[in-house]
C-alpha positions as CSV (number, residue, x, y, z in Angstrom):
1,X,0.0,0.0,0.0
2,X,1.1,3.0,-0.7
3,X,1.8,6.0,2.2
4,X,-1.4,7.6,2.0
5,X,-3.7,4.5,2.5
6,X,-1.0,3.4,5.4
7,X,-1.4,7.0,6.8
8,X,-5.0,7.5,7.2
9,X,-5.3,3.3,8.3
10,X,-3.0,3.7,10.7
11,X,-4.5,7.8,11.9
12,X,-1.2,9.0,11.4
13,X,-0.3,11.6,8.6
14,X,2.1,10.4,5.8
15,X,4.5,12.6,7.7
16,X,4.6,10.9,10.6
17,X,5.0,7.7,8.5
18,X,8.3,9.0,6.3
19,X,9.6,9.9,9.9
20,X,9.2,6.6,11.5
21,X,10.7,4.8,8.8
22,X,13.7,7.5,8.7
23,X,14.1,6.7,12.5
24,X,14.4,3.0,10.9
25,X,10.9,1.9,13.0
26,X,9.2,0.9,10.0
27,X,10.5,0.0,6.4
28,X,8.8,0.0,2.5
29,X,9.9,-1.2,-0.7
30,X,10.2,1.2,-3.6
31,X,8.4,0.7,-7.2
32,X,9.4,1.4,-10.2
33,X,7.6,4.9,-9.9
34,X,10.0,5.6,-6.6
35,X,6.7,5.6,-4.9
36,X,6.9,4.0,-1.3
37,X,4.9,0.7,-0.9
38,X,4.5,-0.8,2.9
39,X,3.5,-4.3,3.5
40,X,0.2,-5.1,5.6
41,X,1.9,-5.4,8.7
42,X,3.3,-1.9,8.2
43,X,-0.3,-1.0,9.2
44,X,-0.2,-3.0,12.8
45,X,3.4,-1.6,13.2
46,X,2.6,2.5,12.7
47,X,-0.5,1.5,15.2
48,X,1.7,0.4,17.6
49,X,4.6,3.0,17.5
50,X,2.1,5.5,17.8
51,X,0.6,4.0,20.7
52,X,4.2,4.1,22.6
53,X,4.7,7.1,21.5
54,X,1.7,8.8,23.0
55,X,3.0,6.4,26.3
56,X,5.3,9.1,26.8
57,X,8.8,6.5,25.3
58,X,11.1,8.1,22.9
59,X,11.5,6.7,19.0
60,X,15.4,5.1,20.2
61,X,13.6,3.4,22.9
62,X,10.9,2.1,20.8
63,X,13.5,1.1,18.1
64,X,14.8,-1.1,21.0
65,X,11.7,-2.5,22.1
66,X,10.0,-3.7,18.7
67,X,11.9,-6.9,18.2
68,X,10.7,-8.2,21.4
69,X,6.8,-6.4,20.9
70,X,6.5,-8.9,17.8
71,X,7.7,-12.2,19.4
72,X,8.2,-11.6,23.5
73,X,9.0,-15.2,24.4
74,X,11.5,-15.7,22.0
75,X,15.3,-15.6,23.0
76,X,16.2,-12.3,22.0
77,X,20.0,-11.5,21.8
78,X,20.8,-8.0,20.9
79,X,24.5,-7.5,19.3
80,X,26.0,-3.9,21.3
81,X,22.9,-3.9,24.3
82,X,25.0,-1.7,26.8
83,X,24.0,-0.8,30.1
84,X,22.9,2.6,29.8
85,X,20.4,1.0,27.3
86,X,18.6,-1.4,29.6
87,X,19.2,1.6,32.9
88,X,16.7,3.7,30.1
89,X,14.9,1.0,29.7
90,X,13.7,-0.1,33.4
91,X,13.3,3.5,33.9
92,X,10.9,3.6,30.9
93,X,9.5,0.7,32.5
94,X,9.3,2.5,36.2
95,X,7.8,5.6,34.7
96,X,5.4,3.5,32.5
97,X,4.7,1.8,35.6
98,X,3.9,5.2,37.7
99,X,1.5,6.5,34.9
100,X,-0.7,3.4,34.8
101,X,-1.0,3.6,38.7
102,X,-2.3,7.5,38.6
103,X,-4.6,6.6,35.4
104,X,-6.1,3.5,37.5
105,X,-6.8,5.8,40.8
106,X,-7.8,8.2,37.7
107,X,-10.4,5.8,36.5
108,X,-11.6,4.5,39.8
109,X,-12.3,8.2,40.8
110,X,-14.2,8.7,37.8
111,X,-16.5,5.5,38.1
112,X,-17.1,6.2,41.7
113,X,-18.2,9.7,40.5
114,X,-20.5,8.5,37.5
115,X,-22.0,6.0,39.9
116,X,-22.8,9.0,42.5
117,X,-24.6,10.4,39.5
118,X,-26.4,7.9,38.7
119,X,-27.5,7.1,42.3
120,X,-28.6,10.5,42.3
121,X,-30.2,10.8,39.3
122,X,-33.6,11.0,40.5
123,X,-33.0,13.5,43.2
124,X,-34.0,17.2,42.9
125,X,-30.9,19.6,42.3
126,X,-29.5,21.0,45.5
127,X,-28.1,24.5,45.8
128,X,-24.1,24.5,44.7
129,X,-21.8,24.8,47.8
130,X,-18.3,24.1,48.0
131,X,-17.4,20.2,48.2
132,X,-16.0,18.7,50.9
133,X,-12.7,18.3,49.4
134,X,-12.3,22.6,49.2
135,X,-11.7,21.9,45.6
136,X,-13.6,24.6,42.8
137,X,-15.5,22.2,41.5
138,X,-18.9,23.1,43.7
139,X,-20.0,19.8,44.0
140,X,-24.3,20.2,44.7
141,X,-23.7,18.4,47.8
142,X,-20.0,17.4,49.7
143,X,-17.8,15.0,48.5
144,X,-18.1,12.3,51.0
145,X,-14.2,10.4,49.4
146,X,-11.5,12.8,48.3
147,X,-11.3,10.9,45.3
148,X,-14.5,12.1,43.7
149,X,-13.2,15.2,42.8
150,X,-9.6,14.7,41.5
151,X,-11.3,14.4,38.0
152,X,-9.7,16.8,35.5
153,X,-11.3,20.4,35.6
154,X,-13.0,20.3,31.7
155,X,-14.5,16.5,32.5
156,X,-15.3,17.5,36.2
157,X,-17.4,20.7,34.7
158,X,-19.4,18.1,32.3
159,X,-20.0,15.6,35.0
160,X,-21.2,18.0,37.7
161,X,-23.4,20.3,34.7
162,X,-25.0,16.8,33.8
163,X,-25.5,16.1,37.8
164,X,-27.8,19.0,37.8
165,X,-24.7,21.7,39.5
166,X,-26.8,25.0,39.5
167,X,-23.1,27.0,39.8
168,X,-19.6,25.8,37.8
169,X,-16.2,27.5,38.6
């Protein structure tokens, strides 16, 4: 396929796909035309770059990492793996490690929040004070967990306007 089908398949501009194979993370074939033509699995591969990528790890770390994303129980020997490679790598791994923790309590804090909602769904709207948790989100009634209200200011203001808040910061 050429780069413009792999682009918009993959939601990546044919930009970012002449960059990632110049960082050597993907490669194509060439036609006679000089046109670039990726394989199917090109497809999979720009998917999955992109989704480390937004994971906060750099293209060299990714470049790494690929062989052993495609086949993770094989032996994998890599010919010039020096220490200060795998030292970025477990702190990838540590830092990785640290996000998924604060987007679980994240989540959690939102489902406990959409459930309080939804309990309270069929109760008449209550004049906006300040929640418990002196936070600006004026909550219609205190927070009774501190976790209710660590949702992200923009998402916070949807989910209190569609609780029935009669006030928003």
């Amino acid at each position: 396929m050429r780069i413009g089908e792999l682009a918009v398949r993959a939601g990546a501009s044919p930009r970012q796909v002449r960059f990632y194979e110049a960082r050597g993370l993907i490669t194509s074939t060439r036609g006679a035309n000089n046109y670039r033509d990726y394989g199917e699995s090109a497809l999979g591969r720009v998917q999955q770059i992109r989704e480390l990528l937004d994971a906060g790890l750099s293209t060299q770390v990714i470049r790494a990492i690929l062989p052993c994303l495609e086949s993770p129980r094989d032996p994998i020997v890599f010919d010039g793996v020096t220490s200060e490679t795998v030292a970025v790598l477990e702190r990838e791994r540590d830092r990785l490690t640290e996000r998924v923790d604060v987007l679980a309590r994240n989540r959690d804090a939102i489902g406990d929040y959409l459930a309080e909602l939804q309990r309270r769904a069929g109760e008449p709207p209550r004049v906006a004070t300040t929640c418990a948790n002196r936070c600006s989100c004026r909550a219609a009634r205190p927070s009774p967990s501190p976790t209710s209200c660590q949702v992200p200011g923009r998402l916070r203001a949807v989910l209190h306007e569609s609780g029935g808040v009669t006030r928003l910061p």
